[in-house]
MIPABA-539996 format. One record per residue (C-alpha): residue number from 0; residue in one letter; x, y, z. Coordinates in nm, 2 decimals. Layout:
BEGIN
R   num   residu     east    north       up
R   NUM        A        X        Y        Z
...
! end
This chain:
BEGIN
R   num   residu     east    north       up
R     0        X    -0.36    -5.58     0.13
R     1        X     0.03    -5.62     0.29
R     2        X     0.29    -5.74     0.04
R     3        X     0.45    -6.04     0.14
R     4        X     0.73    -5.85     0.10
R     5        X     0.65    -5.65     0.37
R     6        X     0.53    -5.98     0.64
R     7        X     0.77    -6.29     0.56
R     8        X     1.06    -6.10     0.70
R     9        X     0.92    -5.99     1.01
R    10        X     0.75    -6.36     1.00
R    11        X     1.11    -6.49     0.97
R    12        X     1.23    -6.26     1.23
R    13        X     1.00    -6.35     1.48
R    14        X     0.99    -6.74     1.41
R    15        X     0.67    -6.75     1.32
R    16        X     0.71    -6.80     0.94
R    17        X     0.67    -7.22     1.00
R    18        X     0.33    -7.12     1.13
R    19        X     0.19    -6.94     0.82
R    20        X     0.35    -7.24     0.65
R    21        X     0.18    -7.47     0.82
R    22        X    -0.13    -7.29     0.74
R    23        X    -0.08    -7.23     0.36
R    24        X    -0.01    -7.56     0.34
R    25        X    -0.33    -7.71     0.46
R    26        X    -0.54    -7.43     0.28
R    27        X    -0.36    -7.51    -0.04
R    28        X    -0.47    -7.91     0.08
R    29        X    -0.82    -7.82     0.13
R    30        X    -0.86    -7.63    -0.22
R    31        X    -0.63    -7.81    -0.46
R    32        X    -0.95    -7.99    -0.61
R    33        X    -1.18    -7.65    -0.65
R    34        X    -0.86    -7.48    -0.82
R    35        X    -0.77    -7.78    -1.07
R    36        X    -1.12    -7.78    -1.18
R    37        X    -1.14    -7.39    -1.18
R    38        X    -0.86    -7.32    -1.38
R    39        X    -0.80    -7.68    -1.55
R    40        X    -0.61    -7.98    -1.46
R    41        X    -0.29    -7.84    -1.58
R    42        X    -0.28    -7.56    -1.34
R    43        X     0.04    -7.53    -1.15
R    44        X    -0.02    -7.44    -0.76
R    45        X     0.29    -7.26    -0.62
R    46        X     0.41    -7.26    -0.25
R    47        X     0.72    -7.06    -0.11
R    48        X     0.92    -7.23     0.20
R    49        X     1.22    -7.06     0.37
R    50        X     1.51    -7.20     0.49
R    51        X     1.38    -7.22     0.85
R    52        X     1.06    -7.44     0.73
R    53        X     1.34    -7.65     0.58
R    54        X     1.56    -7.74     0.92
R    55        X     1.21    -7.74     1.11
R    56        X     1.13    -8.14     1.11
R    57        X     0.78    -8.04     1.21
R    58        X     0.72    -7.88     0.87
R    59        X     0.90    -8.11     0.62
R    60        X     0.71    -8.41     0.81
R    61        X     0.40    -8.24     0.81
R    62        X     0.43    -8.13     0.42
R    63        X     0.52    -8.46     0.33
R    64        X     0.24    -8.61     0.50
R    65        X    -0.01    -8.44     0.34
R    66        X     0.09    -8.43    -0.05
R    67        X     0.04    -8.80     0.06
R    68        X    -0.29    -8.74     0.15
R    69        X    -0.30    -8.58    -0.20
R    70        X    -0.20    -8.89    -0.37
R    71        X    -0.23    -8.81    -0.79
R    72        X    -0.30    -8.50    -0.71
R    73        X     0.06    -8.41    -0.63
R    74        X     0.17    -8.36    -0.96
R    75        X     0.00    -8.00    -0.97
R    76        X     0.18    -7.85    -0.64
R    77        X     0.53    -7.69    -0.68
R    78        X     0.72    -7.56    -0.43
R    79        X     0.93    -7.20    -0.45
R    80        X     1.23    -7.13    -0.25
R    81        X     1.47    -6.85    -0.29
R    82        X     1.87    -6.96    -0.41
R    83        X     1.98    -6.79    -0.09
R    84        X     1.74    -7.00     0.15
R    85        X     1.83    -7.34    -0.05
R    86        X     2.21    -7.26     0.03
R    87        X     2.16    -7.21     0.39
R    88        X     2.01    -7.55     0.47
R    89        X     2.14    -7.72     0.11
R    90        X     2.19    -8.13     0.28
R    91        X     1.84    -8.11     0.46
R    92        X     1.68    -7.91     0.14
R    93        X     1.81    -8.19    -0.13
R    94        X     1.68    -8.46     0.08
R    95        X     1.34    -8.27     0.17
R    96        X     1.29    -8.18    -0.24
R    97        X     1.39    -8.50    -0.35
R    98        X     1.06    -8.67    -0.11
R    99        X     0.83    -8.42    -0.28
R   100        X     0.98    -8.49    -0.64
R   101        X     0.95    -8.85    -0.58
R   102        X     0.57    -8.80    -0.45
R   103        X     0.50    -8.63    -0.78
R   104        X     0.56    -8.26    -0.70
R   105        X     0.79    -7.96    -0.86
R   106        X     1.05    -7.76    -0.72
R   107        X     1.15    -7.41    -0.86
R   108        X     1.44    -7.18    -0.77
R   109        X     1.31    -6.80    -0.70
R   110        X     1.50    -6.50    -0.78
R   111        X     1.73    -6.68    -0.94
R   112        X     2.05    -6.48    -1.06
R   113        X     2.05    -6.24    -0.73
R   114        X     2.25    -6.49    -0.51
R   115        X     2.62    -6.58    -0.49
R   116        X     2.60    -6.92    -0.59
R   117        X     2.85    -7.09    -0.80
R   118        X     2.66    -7.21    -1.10
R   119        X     2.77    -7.57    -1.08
R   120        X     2.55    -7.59    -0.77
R   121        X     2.30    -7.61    -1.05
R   122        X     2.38    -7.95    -1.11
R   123        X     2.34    -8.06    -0.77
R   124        X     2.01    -7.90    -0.71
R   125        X     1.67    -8.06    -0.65
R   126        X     1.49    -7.83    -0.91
R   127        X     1.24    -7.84    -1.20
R   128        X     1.22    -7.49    -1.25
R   129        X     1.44    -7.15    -1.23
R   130        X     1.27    -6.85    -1.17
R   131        X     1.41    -6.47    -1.30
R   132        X     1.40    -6.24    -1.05
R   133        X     1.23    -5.92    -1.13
R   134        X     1.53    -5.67    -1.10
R   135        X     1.63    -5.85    -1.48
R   136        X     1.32    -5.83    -1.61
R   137        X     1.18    -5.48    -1.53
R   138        X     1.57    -5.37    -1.73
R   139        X     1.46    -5.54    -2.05
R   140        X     1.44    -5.25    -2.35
R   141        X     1.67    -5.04    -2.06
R   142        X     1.97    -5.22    -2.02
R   143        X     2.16    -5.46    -2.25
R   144        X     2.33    -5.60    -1.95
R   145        X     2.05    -5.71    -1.81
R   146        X     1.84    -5.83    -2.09
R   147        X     2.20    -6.10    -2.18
R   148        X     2.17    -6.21    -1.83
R   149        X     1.80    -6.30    -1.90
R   150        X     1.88    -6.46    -2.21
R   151        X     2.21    -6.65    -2.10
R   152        X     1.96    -6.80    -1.79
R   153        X     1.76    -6.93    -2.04
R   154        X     2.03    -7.11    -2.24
R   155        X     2.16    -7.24    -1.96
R   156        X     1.82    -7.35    -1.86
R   157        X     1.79    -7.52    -2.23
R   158        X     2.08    -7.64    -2.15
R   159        X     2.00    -7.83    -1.78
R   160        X     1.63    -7.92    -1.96
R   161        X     1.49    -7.70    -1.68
R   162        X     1.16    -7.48    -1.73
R   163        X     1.19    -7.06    -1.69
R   164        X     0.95    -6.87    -1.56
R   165        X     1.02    -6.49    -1.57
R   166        X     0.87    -6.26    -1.26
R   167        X     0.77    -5.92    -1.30
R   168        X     0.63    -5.89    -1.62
R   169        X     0.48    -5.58    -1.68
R   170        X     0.48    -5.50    -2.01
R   171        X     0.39    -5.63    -2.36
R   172        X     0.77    -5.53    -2.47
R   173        X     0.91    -5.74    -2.20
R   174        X     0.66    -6.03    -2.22
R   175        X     0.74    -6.00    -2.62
R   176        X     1.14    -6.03    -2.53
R   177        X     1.09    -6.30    -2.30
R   178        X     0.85    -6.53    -2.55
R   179        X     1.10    -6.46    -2.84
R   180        X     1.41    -6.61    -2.65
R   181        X     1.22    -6.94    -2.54
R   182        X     1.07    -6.84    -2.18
R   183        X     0.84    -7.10    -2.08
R   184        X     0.60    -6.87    -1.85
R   185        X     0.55    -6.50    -1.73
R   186        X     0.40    -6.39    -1.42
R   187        X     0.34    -6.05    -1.35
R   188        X     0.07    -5.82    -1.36
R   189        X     0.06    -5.76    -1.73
R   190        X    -0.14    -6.07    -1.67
R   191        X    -0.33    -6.02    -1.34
R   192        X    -0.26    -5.89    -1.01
R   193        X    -0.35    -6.14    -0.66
R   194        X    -0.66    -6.19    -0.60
R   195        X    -0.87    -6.42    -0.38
R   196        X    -0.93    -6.74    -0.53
R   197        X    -1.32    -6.72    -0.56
R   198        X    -1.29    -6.36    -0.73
R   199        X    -1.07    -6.48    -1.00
R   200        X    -1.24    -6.66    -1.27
R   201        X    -1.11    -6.57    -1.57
R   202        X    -0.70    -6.50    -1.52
R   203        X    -0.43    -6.62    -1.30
R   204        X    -0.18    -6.44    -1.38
R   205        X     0.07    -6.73    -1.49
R   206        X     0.05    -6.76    -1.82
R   207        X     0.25    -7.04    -2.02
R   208        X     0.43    -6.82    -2.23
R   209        X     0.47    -6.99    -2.58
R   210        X     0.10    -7.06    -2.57
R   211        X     0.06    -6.72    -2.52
R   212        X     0.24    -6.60    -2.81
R   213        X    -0.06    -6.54    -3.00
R   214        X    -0.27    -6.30    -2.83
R   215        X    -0.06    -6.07    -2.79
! end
């Protein structure tokens, strides 16, 4: 299996990331109905977009157009995009995110904390959701630094009535650190690692954290 990591750069490079957009997009269309009843109705469907889906008109019209189509079922579709990406097309992103909020869907902030942003963009962004980036996670029990960045994000977030999730957790120690300072959800694969939709009956590696707390 190739890492993401390892394809949406050279997708990016190569203008061809709006394609596999495109294409996620419609799968994600096709199957929202099997995974809602799969996993339950309160099952959150994530979808990353880069800041060259958001200046291509093609894709944001296309997008909009079918969590349309979707209708009710809007609600259960969020929408990822990285702090960096969001600042290099911020005018046409707000507008874009503020369509999809209106029609019912969610909009997270990824790897939030590894930017340069100024946090009072914060109050200016479309978003429903900030998401940790692994690099302060995998530190918790290893650096202090790092694990008072992770709890002064979720403060903040407290703060702004925004949800957390936390990426990269790997541990029981770190999902434990996370849970006790008021994380919302942990994804990582302490929970579950990808798999193909019909293969994975049982887990999906997003857990909501606080209901969590007990099984652990």
């Amino acid at each position: 299996m190739v890492s993401p990591a390892e394809f949406i750069p050279i997708a990016e490079q190569s203008n061809k990331i709006s394609v596999i957009t495109l294409w996620v997009m419609a799968q994600v269309c096709k199957d929202v109905k099997h995974i809602l009843r799969q996993y339950g109705e309160t099952t959150t469907i994530s979808l990353n977009l880069s800041a060259n889906d958001l200046k291509d008109e093609t894709v944001t019209a296309f997008v909009l157009e079918k969590i349309r189509e979707l209708g009710g079922l809007a609600g259960a579709i969020e929408f990822e995009i990285t702090e960096s990406a969001y600042l290099k097309s911020f005018q046409a992103g707000n507008a874009f995110f503020d369509d999809l909020r209106a029609l019912g869907c969610k909009i997270a902030l990824d790897d939030f904390g590894t930017g340069y942003s100024s946090l009072s963009y914060l109050t200016e962004f479309s978003i429903d959701t900030l998401k940790i980036d692994r690099q302060f996670v995998s530190q918790i029990g290893v650096s202090q630094r790092s694990e008072l960045i992770t709890v002064t994000i979720l403060e903040m977030a407290r703060h702004l009535k925004l949800k957390v999730c936390a990426e990269g957790v790997e541990t029981l120690d770190q999902a434990t650190f996370l849970i006790d300072h008021g994380c919302h959800l942990l994804q990582g694969y302490y929970y579950g690692r990808p798999e193909p939709i019909c293969e994975n009956d049982e887990e999906d590696g997003l857990i909501p954290a606080l209901e969590s707390q007990h099984s652990m």
